[in-house]
VEXMI-969603 format. One line per 4 residues: their letters; for each residue x, y, z of N, C-alpha, C. Coordinates in pm, 1 decimal. Example, Ala and Ser with C-alpha at 12.3 -4.5 7.8 and 13.67 -1.06 7.14 Angstrom:
AS> 1319.0:-569.0:780.0:1230.0:-450.0:780.0:1320.0:-330.0:780.0 | 1285.0:-225.0:708.0:1367.0:-106.0:714.0:1290.0:3.0:787.0 $
***
This chain:
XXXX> 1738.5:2311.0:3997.2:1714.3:2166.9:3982.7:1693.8:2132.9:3835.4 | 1735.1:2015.9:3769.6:1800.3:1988.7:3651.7:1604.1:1939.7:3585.6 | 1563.1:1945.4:3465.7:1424.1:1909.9:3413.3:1483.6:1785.1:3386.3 | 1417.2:1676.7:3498.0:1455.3:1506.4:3457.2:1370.0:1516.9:3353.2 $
XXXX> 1272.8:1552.9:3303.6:1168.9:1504.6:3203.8:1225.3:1565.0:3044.7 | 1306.6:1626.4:3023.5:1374.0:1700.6:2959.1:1439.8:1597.8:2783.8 | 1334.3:1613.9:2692.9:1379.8:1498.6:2587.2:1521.8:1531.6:2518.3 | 1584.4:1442.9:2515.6:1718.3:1482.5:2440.0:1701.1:1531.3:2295.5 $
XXXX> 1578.3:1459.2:2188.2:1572.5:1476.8:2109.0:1548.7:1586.3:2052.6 | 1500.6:1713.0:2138.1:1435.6:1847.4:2121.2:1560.0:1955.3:2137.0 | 1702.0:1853.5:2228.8:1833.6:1952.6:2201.7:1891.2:1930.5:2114.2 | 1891.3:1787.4:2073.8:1989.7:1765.7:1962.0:1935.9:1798.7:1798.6 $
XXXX> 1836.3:1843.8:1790.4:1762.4:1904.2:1632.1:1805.2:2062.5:1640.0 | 1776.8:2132.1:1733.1:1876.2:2250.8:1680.6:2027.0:2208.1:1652.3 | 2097.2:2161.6:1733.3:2241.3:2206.2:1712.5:2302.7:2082.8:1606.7 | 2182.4:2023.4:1547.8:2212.4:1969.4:1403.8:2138.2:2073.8:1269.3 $
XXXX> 2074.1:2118.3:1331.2:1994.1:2249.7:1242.7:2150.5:2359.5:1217.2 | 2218.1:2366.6:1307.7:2281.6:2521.6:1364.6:2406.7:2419.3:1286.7 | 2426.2:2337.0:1245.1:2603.9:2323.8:1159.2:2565.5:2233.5:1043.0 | 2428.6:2224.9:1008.7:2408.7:2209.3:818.7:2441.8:2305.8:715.5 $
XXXX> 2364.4:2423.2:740.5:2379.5:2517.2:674.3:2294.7:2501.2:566.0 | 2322.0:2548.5:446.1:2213.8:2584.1:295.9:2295.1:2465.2:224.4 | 2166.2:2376.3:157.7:2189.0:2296.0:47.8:2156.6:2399.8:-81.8 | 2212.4:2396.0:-177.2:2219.6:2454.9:-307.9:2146.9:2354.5:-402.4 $
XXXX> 2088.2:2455.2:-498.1:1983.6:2320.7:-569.4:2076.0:2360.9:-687.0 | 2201.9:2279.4:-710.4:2296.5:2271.8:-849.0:2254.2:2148.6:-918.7 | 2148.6:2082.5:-911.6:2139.6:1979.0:-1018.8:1977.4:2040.7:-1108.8 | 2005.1:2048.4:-1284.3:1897.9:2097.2:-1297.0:1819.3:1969.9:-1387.6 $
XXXX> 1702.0:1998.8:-1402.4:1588.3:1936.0:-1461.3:1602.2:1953.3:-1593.1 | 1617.7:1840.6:-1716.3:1685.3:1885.3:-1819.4:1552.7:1931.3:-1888.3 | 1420.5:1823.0:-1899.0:1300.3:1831.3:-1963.3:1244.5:1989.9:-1941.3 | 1250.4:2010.2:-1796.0:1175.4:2127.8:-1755.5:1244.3:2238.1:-1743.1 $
XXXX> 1384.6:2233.4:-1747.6:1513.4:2359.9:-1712.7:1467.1:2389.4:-1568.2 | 1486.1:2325.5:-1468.9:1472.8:2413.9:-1354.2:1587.0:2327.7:-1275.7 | 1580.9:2379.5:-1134.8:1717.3:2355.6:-1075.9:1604.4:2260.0:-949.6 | 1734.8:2180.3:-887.7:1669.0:2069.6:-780.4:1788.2:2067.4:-693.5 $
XXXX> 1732.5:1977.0:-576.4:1861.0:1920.1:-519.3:1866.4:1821.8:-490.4 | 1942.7:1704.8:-490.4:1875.5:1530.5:-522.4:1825.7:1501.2:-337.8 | 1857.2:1338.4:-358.6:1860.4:1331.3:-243.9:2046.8:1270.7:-144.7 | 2126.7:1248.6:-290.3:2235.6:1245.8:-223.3:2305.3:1408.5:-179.2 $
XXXX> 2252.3:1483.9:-212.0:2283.6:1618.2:-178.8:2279.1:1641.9:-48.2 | 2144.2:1601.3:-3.4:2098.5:1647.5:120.6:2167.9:1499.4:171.7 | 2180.2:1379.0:172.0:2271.7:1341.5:288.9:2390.8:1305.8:325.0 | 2430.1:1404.1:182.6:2601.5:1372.3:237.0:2621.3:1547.0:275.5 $
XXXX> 2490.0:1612.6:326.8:2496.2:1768.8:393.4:2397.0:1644.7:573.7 | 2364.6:1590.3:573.4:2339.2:1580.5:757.1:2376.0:1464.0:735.3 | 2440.7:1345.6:697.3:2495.0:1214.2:766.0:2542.2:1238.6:899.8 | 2679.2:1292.7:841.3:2822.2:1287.4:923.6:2751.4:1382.7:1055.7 $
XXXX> 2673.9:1479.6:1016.8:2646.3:1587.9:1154.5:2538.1:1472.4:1275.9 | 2423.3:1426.6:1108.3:2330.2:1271.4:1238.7:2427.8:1219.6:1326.7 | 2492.3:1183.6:1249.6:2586.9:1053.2:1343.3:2651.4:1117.8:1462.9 | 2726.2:1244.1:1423.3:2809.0:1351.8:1576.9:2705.4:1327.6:1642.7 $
XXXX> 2584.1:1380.6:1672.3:2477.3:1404.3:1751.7:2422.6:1284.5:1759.5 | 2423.3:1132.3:1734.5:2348.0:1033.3:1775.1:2185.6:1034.9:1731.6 | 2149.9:1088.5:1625.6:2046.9:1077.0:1587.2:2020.2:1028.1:1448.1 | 1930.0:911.3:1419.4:1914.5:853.9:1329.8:1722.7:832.0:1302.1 $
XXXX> 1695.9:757.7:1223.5:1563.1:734.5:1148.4:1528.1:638.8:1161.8 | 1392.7:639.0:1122.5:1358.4:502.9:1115.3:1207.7:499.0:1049.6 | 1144.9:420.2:977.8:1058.3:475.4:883.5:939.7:340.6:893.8 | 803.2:331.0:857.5:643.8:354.1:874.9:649.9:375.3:775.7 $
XXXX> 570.4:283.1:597.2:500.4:296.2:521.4:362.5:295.2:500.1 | 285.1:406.5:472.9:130.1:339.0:453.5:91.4:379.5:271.8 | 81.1:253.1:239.6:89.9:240.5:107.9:-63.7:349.2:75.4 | -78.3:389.7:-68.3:-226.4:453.5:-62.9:-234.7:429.9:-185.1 $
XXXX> -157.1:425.0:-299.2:-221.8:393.9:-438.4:-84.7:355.1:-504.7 | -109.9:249.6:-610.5:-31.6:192.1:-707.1:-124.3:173.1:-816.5 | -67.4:267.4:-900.1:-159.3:236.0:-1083.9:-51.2:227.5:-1168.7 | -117.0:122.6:-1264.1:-54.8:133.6:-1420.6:-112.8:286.7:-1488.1 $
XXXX> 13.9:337.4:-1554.7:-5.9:436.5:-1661.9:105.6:416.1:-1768.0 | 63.9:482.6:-1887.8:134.8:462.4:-2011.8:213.0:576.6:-2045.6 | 284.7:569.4:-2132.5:383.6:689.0:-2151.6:325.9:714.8:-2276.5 | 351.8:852.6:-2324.2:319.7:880.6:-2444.9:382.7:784.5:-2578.5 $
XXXX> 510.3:722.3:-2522.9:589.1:617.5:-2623.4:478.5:448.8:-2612.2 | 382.9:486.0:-2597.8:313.3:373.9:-2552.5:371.1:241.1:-2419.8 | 440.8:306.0:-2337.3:543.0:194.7:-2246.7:433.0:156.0:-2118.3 | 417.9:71.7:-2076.0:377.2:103.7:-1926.5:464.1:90.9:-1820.4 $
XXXX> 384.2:172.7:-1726.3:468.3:164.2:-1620.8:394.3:198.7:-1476.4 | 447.7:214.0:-1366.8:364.0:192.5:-1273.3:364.6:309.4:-1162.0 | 285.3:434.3:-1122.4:312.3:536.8:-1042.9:239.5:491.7:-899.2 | 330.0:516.2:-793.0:312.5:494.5:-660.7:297.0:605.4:-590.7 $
XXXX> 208.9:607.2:-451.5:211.8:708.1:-382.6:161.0:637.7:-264.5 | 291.8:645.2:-145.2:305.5:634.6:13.3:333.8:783.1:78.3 | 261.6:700.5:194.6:330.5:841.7:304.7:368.3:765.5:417.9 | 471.7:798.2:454.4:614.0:745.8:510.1:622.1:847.2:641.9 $
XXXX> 590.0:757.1:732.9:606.1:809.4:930.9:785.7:848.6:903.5 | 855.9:943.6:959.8:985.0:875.8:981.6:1024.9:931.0:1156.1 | 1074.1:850.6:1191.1:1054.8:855.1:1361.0:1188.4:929.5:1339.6 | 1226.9:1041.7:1451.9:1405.9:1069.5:1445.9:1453.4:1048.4:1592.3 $
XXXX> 1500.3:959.7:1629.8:1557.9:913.5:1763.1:1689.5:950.6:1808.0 | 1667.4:963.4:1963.2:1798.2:1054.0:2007.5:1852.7:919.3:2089.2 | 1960.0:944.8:2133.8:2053.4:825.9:2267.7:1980.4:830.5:2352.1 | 1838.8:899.5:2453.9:1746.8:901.1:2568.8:1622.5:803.4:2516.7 $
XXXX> 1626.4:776.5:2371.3:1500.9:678.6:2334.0:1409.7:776.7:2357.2 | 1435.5:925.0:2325.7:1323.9:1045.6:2268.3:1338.1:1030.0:2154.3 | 1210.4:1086.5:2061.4:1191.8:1087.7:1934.4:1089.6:1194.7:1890.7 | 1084.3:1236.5:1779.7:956.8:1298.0:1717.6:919.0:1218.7:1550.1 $
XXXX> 787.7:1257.0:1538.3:785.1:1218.0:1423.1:756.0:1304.7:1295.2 | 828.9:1261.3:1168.3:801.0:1395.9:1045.6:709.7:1264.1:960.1 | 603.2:1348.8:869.3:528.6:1261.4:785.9:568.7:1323.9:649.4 | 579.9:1219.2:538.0:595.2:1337.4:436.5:577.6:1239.9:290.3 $
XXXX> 488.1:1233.2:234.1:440.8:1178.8:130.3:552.4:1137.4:-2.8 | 532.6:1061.0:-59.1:629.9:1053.1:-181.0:572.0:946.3:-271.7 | 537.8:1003.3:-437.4:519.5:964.7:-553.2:619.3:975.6:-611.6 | 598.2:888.3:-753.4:713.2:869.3:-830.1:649.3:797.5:-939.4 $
XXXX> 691.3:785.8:-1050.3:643.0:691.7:-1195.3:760.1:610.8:-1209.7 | 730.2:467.0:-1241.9:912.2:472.2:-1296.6:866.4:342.8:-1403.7 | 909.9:311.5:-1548.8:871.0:276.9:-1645.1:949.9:136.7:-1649.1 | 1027.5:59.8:-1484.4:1137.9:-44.5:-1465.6:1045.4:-85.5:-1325.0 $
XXXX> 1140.7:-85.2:-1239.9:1092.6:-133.1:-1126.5:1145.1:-52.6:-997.6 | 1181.5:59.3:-1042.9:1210.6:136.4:-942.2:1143.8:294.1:-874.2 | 1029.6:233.6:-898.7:887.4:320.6:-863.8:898.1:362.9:-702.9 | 895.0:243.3:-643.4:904.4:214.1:-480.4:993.4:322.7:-423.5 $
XXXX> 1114.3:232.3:-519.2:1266.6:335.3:-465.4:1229.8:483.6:-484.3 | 1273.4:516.4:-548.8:1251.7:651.5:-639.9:1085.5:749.7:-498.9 | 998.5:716.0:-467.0:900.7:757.7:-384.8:964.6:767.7:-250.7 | 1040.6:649.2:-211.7:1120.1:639.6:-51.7:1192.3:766.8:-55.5 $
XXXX> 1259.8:722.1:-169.5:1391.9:870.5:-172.5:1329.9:974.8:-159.2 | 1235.2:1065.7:-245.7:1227.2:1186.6:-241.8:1119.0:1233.6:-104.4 | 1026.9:1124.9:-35.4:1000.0:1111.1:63.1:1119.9:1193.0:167.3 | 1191.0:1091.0:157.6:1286.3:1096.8:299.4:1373.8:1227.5:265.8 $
XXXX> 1384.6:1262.3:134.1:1476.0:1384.0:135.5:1397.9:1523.7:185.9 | 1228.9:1519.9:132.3:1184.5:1639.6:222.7:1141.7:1635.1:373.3 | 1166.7:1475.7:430.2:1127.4:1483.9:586.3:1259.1:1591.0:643.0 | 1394.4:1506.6:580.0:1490.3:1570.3:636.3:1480.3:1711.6:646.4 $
XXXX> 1464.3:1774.5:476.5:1454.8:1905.6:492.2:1360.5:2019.4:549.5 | 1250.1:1897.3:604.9:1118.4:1998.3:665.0:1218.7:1996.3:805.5 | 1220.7:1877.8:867.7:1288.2:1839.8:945.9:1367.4:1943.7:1045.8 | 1462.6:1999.2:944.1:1620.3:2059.1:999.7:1606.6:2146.2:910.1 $
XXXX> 1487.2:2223.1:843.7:1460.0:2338.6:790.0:1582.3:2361.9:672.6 | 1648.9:2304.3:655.5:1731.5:2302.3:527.8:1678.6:2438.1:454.5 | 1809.5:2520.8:460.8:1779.7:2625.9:322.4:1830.7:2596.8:235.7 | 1803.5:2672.2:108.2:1861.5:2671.6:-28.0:1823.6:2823.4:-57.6 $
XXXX> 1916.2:2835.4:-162.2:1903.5:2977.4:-227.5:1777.7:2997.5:-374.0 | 1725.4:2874.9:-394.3:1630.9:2857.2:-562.0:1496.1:2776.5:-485.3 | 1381.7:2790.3:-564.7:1290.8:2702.4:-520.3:1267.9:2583.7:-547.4 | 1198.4:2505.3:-505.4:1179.7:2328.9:-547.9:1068.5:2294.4:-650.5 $
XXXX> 1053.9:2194.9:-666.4:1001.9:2060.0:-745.2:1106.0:1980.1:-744.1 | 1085.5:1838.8:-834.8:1135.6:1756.9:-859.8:1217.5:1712.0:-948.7 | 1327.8:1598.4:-960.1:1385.4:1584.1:-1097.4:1325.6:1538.2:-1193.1 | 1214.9:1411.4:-1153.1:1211.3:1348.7:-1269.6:1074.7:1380.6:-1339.2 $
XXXX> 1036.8:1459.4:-1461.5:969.9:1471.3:-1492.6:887.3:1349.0:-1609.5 | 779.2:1274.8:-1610.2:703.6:1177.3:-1690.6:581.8:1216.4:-1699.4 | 595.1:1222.2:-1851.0:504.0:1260.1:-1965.5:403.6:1101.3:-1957.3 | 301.2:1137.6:-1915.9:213.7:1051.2:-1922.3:19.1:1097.0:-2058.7 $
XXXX> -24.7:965.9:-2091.3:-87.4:1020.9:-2156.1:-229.9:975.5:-2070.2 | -225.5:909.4:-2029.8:-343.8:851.5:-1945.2:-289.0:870.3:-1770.3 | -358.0:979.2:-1704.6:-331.2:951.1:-1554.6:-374.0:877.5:-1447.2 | -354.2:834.1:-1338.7:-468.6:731.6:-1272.5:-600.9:745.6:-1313.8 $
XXXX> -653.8:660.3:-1370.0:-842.2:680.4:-1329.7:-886.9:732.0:-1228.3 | -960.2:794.4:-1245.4:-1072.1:814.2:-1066.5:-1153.2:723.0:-1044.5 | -1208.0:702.5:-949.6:-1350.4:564.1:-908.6:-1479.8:560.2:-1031.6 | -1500.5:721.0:-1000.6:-1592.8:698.2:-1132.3:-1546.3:639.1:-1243.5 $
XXXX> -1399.6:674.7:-1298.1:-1388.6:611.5:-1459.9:-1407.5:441.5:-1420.9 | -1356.5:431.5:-1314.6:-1335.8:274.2:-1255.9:-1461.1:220.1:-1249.5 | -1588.8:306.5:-1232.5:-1688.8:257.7:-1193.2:-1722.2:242.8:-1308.3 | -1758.8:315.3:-1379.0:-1819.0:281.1:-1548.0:-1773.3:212.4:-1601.8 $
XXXX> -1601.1:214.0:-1593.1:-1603.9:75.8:-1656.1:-1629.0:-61.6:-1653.0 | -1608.3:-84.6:-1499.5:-1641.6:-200.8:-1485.8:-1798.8:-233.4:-1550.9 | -1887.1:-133.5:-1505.4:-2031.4:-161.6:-1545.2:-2050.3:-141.7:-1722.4 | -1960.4:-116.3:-1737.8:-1967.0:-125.4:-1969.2:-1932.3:-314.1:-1965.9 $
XXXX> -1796.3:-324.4:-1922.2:-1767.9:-460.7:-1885.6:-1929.6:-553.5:-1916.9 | -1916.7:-523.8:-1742.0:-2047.0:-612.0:-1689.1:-2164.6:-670.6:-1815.3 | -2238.7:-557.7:-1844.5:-2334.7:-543.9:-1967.6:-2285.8:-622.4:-2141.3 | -2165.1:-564.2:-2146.3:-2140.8:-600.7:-2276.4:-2117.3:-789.8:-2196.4 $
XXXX> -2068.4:-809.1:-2114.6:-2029.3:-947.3:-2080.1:-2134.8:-1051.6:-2050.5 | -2287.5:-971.2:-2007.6:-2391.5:-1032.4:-2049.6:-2454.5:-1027.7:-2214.8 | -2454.0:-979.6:-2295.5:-2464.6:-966.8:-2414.7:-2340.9:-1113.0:-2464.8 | -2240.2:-1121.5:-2381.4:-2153.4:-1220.8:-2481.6:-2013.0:-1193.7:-2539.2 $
XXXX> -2005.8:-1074.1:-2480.4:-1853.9:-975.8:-2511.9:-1772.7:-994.0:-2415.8 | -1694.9:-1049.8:-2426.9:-1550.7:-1033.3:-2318.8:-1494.6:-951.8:-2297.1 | -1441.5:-907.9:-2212.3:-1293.6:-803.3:-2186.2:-1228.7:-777.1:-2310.3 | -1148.0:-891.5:-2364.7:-1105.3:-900.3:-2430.7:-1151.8:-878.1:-2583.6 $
XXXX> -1210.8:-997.3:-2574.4:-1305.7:-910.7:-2757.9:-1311.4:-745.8:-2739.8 | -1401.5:-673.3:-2667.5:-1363.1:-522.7:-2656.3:-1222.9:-453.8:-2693.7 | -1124.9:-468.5:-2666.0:-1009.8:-465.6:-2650.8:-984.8:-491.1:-2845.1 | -969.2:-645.1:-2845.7:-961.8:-667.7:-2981.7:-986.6:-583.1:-3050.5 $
XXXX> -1161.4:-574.3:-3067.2:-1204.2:-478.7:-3141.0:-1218.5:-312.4:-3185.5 | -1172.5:-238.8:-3031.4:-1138.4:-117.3:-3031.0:-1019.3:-84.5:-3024.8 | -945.2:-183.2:-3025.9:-784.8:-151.8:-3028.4:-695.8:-116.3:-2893.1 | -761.8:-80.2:-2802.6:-735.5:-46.8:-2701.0:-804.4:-56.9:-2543.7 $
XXXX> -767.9:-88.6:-2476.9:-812.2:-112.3:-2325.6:-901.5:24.5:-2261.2 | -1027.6:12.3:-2227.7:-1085.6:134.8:-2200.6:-1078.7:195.7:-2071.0 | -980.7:90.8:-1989.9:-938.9:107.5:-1859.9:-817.4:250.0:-1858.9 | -775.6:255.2:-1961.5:-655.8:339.7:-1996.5:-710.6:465.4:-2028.2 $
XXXX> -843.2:464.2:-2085.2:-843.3:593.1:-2084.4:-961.2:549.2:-2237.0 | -1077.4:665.1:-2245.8:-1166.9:669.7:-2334.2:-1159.4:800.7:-2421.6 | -1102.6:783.2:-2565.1:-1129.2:925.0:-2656.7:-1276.1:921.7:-2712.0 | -1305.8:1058.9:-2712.5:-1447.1:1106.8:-2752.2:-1548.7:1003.5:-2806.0 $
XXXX> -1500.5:923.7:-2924.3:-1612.3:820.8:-2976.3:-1573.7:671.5:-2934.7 | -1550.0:653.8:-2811.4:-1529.6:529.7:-2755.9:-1702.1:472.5:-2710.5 | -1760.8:569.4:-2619.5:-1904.8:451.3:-2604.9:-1978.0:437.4:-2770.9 | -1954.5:567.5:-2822.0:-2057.2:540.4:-2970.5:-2038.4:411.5:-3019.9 $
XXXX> -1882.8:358.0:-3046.5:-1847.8:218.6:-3099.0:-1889.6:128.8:-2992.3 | -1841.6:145.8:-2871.9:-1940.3:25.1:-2778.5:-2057.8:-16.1:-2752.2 | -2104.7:114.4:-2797.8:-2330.9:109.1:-2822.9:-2363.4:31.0:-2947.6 | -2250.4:7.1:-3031.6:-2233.4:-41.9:-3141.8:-2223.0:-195.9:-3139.7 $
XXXX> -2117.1:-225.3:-3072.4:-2060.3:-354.1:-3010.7:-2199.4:-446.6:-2965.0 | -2211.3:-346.7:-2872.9:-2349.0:-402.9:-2750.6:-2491.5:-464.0:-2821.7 | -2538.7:-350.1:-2922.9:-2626.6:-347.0:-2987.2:-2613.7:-484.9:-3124.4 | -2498.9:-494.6:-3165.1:-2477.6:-598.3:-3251.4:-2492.2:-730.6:-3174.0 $
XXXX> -2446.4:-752.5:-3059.2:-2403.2:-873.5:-2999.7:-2563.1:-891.7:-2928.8 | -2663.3:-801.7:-2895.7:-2734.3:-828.8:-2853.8:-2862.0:-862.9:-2945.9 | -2861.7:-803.4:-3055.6:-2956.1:-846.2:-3195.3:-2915.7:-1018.7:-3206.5 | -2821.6:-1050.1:-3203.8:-2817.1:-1146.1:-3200.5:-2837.9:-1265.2:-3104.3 $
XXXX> -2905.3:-1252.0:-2953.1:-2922.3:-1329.8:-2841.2:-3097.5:-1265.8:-2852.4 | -3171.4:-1185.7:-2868.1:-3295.8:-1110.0:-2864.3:-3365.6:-1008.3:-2974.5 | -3483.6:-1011.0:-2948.1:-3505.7:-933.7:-3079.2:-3516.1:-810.5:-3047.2 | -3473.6:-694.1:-3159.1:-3464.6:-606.1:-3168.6:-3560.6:-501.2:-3043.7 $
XXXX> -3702.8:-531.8:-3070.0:-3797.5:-423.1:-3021.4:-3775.2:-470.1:-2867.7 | -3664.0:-582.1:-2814.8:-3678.2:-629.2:-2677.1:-3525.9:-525.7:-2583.0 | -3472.8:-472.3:-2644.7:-3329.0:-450.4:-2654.8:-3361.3:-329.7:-2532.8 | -3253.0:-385.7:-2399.5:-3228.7:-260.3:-2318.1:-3172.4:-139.0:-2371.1 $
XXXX> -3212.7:-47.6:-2296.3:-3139.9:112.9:-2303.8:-3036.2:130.3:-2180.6 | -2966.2:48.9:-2080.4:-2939.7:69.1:-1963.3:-2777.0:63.3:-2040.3 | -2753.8:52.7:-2122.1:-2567.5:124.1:-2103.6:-2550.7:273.4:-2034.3 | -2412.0:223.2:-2018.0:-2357.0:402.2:-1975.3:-2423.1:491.5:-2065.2 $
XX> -2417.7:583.9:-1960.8:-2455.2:743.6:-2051.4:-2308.6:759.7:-2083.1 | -2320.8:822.2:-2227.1:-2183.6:904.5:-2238.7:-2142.5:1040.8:-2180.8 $
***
């Protein structure tokens, strides 16, 4: 007697597994010298086999972080990181699902793109176990000089903000005056000049012997 309960989708992933074969990682990484394999590699190796077998995708974003970072050329630009459901559906309306994360920097507007892609190229290859003969990473390598903040840097700063902004200091004046945004990132004698800032702007609203100690610790 035939298994009515029997998902199509669980026959048709081997015998799309069983006529891919090995993707070759022939595209190399010029910055880093290493070898990759894009993502048009891998789907012009399972289109044509998806389509024989009736199985296609379908994709679930859950966004988790978007930051500005700078390039060492001083550029900004914007690094993303989703993780992307991708459902793989058979002709019975069986399915399974692959999860598979994807970051990217991109110094234009193709941050988004660039994360989808390399996303979807390792669902496939976790997917349908894709071999290759070399190991992985990625193509695009970006030289960054400031990386996301963590909460803490986020937290202090806002609270340097806060303080200097009761004293009478703006965002901006800060900025002006240190040359640079402290959101981006703080070198070694950044609070010394802001204890500086603080302390000037506040001699001037109170007298001296009245003057808080509550800035950041460095």
């Amino acid at each position: 007697m035939a298994d009515t309960n029997k998902k199509l989708i669980f026959e048709k992933i081997p015998l799309i597994m069983q006529e891919i074969g090995a993707v070759e990682k022939n595209r190399v990484n010029q910055k880093q010298s290493f070898n990759f394999r894009g993502i048009d590699d891998v789907y012009n190796a399972v289109q044509k086999i998806m389509a024989k077998h009736q199985v296609f995708t379908t994709v679930e974003i859950e966004p988790i972080s978007r930051t500005e970072v700078v390039s060492k050329q001083n550029t900004k630009g914007v690094w993303v990181h989703n993780r992307y459901h991708y459902t793989f559906h058979a002709a019975d309306s069986s399915s399974v699902i692959t999860t598979a994360d994807g970051e990217a920097v991109d110094y234009g507007d193709k941050a988004s793109n660039k994360a989808a892609s390399i996303s979807h190229k390792y669902a496939l290859i976790q997917t349908f176990a894709i071999p290759t003969k070399i190991d992985d990473p990625d193509a695009t390598t970006n030289e960054i000089s400031a990386t996301a903040p963590d909460k803490r840097h986020v937290a202090k700063v806002n609270e340097i903000y806060a303080k200097l902004g009761a004293v009478g200091v703006s965002k901006q004046d800060l900025i002006d005056r240190l040359g640079y945004d402290i959101a981006n990132g703080m070198p070694n004698d950044a609070m010394e000049k802001i204890y500086n800032i603080f302390n000037q702007a506040h001699r001037k609203i109170m007298p001296v012997n009245n003057m808080p100690k509550n800035m950041p610790k460095k």
